[in-house]
C-alpha positions in Angstrom: -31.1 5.2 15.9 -29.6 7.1 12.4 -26.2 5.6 11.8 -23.4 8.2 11.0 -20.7 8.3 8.9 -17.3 10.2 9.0 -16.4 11.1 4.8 -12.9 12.1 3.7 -11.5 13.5 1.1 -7.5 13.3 0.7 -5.3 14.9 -2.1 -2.6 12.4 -2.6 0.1 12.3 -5.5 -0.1 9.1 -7.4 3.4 8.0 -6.4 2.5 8.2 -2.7 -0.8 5.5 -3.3 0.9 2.3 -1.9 2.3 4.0 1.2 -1.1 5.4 1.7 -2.9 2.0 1.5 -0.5 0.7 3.7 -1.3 3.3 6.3 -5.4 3.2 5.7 -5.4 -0.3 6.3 -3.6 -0.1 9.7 -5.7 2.7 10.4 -8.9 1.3 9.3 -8.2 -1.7 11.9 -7.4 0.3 14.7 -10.5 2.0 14.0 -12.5 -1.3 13.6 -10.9 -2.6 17.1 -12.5 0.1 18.3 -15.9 -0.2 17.1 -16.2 1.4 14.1 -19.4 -0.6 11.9 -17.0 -0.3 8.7 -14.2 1.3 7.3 -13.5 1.6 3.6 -11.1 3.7 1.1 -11.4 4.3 -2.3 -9.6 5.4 -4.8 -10.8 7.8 -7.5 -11.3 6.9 -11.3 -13.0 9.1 -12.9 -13.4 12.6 -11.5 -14.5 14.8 -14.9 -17.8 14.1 -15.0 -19.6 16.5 -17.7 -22.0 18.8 -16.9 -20.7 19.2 -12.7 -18.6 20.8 -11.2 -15.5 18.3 -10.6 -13.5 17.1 -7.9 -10.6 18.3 -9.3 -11.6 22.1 -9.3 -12.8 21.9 -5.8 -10.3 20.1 -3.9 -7.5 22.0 -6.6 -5.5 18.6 -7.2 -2.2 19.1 -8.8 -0.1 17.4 -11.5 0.7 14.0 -10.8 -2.1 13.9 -8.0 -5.6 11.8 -7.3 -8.3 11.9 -4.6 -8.2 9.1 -2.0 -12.4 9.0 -0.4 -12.9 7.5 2.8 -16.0 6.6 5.2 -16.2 5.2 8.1 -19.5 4.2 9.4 -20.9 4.2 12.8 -24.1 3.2 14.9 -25.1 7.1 15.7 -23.2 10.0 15.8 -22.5 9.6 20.1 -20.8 5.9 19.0 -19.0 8.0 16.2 -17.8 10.4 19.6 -16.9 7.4 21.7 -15.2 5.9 19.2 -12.6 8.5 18.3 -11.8 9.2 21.5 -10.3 5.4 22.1 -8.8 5.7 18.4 -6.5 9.0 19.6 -5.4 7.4 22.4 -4.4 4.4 21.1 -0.5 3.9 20.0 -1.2 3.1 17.1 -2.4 6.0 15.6 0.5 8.6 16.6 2.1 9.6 13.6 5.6 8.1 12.7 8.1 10.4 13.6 10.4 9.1 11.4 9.3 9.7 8.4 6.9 12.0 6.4 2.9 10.8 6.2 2.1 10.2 2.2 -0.2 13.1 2.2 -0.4 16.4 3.3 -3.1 16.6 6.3 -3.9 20.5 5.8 -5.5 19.5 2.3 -7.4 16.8 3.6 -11.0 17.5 3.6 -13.2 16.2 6.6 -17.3 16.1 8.0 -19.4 14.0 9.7 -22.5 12.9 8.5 -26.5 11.4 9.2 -27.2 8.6 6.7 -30.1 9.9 4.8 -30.9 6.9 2.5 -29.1 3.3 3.6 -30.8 0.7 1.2 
């Protein structure tokens, strides 16, 4: 069995970083109590490498803003299926209707992948 991995990519302005945290770790336990293998969020440092095209170009980051990268890993892509089905119905995971999420959802940038190499 191939484990699978869900990848993330989320334009965020630099102000908004400890809101996000705050959020991604809640999140990353509801998604652990439901049987995710891990869950982990970084964020970026150094996105101009020479010679590639870079991050910034591609995912058009604006002034003031950084890129958030996120995976969460799972036994095979089925587990992947069964687990995001518990994680949207839990209550935990509704957005807050009281105020504004730190980032903007239509520039967050999403797939699903087969682990090719896992050393």
């Amino acid at each position: 069995m191939s484990k699978y991995t869900d990848v993330y990519f989320v334009p965020i302005k630099i102000e908004n970083i400890p809101a996000y945290k705050k959020l991604a770790s809640m999140a990353g336990k509801v998604f652990v109590k439901h049987g995710a293998l891990k869950y982990r969020e970084y964020v970026a440092s150094d996105l101009n490498a020479p010679g590639v095209i870079p991050f910034p170009k591609v995912i058009k980051l604006k002034e003031g803003e950084t890129l958030i990268y996120a995976e969460v890993e799972f036994k095979s892509e089925a587990h992947r299926n069964s687990v995001m089905k518990k994680l949207f119905a839990d209550p935990e995971m509704q957005p807050p209707k009281d105020k504004p999420l730190p980032f903007d959802v239509k520039r967050m940038v999403y797939g699903g992948f087969k682990i090719l190499v896992d050393l």
